[in-house]
C-alpha positions in Angstrom: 1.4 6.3 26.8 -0.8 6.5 23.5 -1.7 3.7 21.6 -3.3 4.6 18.0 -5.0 2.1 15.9 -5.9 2.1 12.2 -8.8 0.2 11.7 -9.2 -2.3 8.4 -8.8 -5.3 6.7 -5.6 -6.9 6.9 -5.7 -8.8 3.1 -3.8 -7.7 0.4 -6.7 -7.2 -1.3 -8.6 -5.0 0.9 -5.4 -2.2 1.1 -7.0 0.3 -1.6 -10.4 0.1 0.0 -12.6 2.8 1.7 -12.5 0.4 4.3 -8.7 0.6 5.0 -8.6 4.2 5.4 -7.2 3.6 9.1 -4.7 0.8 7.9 -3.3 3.8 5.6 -3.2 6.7 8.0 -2.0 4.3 10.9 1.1 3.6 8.5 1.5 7.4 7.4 1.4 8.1 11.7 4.3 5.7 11.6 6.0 7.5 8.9 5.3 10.8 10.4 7.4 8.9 14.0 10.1 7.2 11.9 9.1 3.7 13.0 7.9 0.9 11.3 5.5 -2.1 11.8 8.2 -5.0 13.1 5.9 -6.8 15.9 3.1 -8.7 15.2 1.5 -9.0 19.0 -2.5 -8.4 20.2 -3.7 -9.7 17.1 -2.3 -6.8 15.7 1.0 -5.8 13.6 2.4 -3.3 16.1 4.8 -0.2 15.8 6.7 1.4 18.9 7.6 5.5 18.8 8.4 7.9 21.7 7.1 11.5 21.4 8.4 13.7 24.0 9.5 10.5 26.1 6.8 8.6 26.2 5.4 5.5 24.1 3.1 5.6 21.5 2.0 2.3 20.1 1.0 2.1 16.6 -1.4 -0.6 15.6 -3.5 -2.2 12.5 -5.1 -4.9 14.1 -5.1 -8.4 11.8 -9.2 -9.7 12.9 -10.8 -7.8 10.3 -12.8 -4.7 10.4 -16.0 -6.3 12.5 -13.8 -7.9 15.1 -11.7 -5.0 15.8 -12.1 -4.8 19.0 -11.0 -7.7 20.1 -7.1 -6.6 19.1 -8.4 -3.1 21.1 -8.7 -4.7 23.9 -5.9 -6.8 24.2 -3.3 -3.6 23.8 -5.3 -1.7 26.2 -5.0 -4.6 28.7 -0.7 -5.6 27.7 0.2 -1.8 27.8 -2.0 -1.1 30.9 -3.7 1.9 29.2 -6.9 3.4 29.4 -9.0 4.4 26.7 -8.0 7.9 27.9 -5.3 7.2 26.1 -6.5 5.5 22.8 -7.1 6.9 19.2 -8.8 5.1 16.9 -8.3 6.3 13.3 -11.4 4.4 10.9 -13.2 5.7 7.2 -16.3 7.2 7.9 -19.6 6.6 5.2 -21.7 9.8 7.0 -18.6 12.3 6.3 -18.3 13.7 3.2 -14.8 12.2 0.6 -11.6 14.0 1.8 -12.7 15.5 5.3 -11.9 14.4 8.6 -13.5 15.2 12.0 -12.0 14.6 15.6 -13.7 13.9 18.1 -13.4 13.3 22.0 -16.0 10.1 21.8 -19.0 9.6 20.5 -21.1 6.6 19.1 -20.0 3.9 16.3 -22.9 4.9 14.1 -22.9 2.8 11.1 -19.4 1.8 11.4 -19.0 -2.2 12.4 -15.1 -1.5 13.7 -16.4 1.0 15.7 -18.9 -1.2 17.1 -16.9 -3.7 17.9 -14.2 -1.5 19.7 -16.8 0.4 21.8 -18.4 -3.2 22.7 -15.3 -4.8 23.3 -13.9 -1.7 25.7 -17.0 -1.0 27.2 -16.9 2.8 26.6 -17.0 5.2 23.8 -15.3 7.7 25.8 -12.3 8.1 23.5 -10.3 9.6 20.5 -11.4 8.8 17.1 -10.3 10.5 13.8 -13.0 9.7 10.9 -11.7 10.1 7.4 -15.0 11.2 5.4 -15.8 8.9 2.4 -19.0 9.0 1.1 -19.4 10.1 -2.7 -22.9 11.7 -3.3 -22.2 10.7 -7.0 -22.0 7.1 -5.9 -25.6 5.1 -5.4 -24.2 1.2 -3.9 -25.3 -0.4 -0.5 -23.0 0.8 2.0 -21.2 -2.3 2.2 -20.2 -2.5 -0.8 -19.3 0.5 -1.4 -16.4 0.3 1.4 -15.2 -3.0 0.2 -14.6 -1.3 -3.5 -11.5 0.7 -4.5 -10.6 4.0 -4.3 -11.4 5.6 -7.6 -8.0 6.7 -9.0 -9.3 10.2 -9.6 -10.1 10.3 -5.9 -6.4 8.9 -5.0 -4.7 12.2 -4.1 -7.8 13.2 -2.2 -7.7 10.5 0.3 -3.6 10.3 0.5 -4.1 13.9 1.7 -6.9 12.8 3.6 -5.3 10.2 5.7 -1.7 12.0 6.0 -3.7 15.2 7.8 -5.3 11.8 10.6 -1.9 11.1 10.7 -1.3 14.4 12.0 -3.6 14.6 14.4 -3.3 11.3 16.0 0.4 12.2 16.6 -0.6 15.7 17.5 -2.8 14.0 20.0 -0.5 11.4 21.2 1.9 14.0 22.1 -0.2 15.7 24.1 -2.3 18.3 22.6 -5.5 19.1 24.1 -8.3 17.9 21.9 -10.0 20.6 21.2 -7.2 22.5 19.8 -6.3 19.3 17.4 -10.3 19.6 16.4 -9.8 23.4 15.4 -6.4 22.7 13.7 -7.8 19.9 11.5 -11.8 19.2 11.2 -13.6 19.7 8.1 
């Protein structure tokens, strides 16, 4: 059992933000599995794959970025799984536009979602895959910055960049030892 979640904003209006980076690449994971989004459960709009047999859950949780936790917690606890077994796929401000970096766990650093999930949980001992998006040509407070839209000339940039978190999160989910998805697809 896997369950990966996309972290974001679930308005309309928040879907070409920095901010919804996970929404994107936890709908291009689903893509990647055939499955689509048909459940709305956990506070969450939920997808159901099987990779090799087992489930993976697929979820953009609907309590906005800062709360994400809360809809964490609640698939942990209805699929019985551990955070062993979570992925959390979330835009990161300290990463550079483009790149993404996997890692085993780690801290929320100045990432609110994050925050949230690791309070909420109680551990930061799982899988998260940042998608990089700072722009050093760009000179806004953080917060807005990842509330504005993607710049169009930046567009094909962060497709790529989410479709490759995809890969990874599914590469995880089905079983491949972390540090081998970390050498296949960081930086």
């Amino acid at each position: 059992m896997y369950i990966i979640v996309g972290l974001g904003n679930p308005e309309e209006k928040y879907a070409k933000t920095f901010h919804n980076m996970g929404f994107n690449a936890a709908a291009d994971a689903a893509a990647l599995l055939n499955v689509k989004f048909k459940k709305k459960e956990c506070s969450s709009y939920v997808a159901e794959a099987y990779i090799k047999g087992q489930k993976v859950i697929i979820a953009r949780p609907l309590t906005y970025m800062n709360l994400s936790g809360v809809a964490v917690k609640q698939l942990l606890a209805k699929y019985g799984a551990t955070p062993a077994e979570l992925v959390v796929l979330y835009d990161d401000y300290d990463i550079p536009k483009g790149k993404i970096r996997i890692r085993p766990s780690g801290s929320a650093g100045t990432h609110n979602g994050m925050r949230s999930v690791i309070s909420e949980i109680g551990t930061q001992d799982f899988a998260r895959i940042r998608i990089g998006i700072r722009d050093p040509e760009v000179n806004i407070p953080i917060i807005n910055y990842v509330l504005s839209e993607v710049r169009k000339d930046d567009y094909e940039l962060f497709i790529a960049a989410c479709g490759r978190a995809a890969e990874a999160a599914v590469a995880l989910a089905g079983g491949q030892p972390v540090d081998e998805v970390m050498t296949k697809f960081n930086g």
